[in-house]
N, C-alpha and C positions, 0 to 999 in steps of 0.2 A: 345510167350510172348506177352503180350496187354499192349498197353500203354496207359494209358489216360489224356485227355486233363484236362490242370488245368483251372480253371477259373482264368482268367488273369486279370479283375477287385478285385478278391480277392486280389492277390499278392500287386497288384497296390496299392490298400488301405493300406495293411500293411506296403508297403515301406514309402507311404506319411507319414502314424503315423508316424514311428520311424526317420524320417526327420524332420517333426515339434516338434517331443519331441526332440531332438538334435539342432534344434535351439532354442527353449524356455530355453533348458538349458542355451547356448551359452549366450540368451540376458538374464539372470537373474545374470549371470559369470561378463558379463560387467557392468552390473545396478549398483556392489557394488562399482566401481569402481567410477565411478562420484561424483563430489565433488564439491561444490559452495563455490568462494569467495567474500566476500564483501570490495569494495575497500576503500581505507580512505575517500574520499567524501563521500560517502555513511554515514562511522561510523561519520563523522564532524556532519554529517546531523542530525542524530541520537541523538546528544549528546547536540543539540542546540535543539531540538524536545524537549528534557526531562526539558532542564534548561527553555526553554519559559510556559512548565508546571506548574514549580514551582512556577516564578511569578503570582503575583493575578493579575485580569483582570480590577479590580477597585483596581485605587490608591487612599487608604485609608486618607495617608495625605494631596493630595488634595483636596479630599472630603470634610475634616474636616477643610481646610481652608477657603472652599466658605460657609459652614455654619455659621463660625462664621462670613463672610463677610455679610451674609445676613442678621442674628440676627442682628448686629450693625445698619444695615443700611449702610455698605458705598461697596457694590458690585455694579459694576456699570456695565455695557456691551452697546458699542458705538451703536447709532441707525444706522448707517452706513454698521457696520458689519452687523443687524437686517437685516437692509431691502436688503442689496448683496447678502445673504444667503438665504432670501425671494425669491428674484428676478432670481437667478444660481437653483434653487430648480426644477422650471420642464426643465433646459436647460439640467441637466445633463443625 
């Protein structure tokens, strides 16, 4: 009776596959399992996100009070303040 030699890089190969497809299984098995939660800070964060949304970015009724300020003539703005805001303008 003859016996013959197997190629033993063959075998090799084949074991590797059926190793890496048994772990692809295994992490696809656990993948479903993972779950994310988001914590209440998160959802606060969230919910003050939506509402600064809504607000408009120009407040309309003070806009419409310095126009009428300035039609009349009586808006006035301190030269004080002018020139500290002049002045703070490259310090900051």
């Amino acid at each position: 009776m003859r016996i013959y030699k197997t190629d033993n890089h063959k075998v090799q190969y084949l074991e590797n596959y059926k190793r890496n497809r048994f772990q692809e299984q295994n992490v696809n098995k656990t993948a479903d399992k993972d779950k994310v939660t988001i914590s209440h800070k998160a959802l606060n964060i969230k919910d003050i996100q939506q509402e600064m949304a809504r607000i408009p970015e120009i407040r309309e009724d003070r806009v419409k009070e310095l126009k009428e300020q300035v039609q009349k003539g009586t808006y006035r703005v301190p030269a004080r303040a002018i020139a500290s805001k002049i002045l703070n303008y490259g310090l900051e």
